[in-house]
C-alpha positions, 0 to 999 in steps of 0.5 A: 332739699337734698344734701349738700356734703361739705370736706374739712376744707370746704367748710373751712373756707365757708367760715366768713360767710357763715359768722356774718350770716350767723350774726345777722340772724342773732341780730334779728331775732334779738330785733324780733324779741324787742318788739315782742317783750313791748307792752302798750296799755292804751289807758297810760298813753291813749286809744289812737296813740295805741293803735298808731304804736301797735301798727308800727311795731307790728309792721317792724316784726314783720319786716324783722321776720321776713329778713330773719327767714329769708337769711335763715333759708340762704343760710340752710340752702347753702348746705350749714345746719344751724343747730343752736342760733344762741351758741352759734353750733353749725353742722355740715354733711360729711362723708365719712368710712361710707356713712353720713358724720358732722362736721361741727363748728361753733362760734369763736373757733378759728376754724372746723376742728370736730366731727360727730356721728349723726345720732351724737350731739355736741357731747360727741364731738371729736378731733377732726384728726380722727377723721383722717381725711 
């Protein structure tokens, strides 16, 4: 998939999107790690009620998996790079001096306020004022 190159401002107004689609896939995933965490010991509640559960819950994981991908993908073909799902740290491509930088955001900032080289992490983050664009 080719990159897609974002400016402050853009990523700024793509903010409401991505905090709804980031709590969508949080949601999700703890959906999917509920049904995961379900033990079902037939000797406790009998072979056939065992079975019945466990196709249930495996029905549910699926449909919980296939809507988690499906935002995941949506979300990746928008152009964000989802770097940590449980701390909410998105990046976007950004140009910058001729080189590829991120612009970073994480959940709960009101708006895009760091950048990062490509080869720095959240450790590296930077005022976007040092951007000077």
């Amino acid at each position: 998939m080719a990159k897609k190159y974002f400016t402050v401002e853009s990523a700024q107004s793509q903010l409401p999107k991505i905090k709804k689609s980031l709590a969508r896939l949080q949601n999700l995933k703890k959906g999917i790690d509920a049904i995961l965490s379900v033990r079902i010991d037939p000797n406790e509640i009998g072979f056939e009620e065992s079975l019945e559960m466990n196709t249930k819950l495996s029905k549910e994981y699926h449909k919980l998996s296939y809507e988690f991908y499906r935002e995941l993908e949506n979300f990746e073909k928008a152009g964000y790079l989802l770097k940590d799902m449980e701390q909410g740290l998105v990046d976007f491509y950004c140009r910058f001096e001729g080189r590829d930088v991120f612009l970073c955001w994480k959940m709960g900032e009101n708006r895009i306020k760091a950048w990062h080289e490509m080869d720095e992490g959240f450790v590296g983050r930077r005022p976007v004022i040092d951007l000077g664009i």
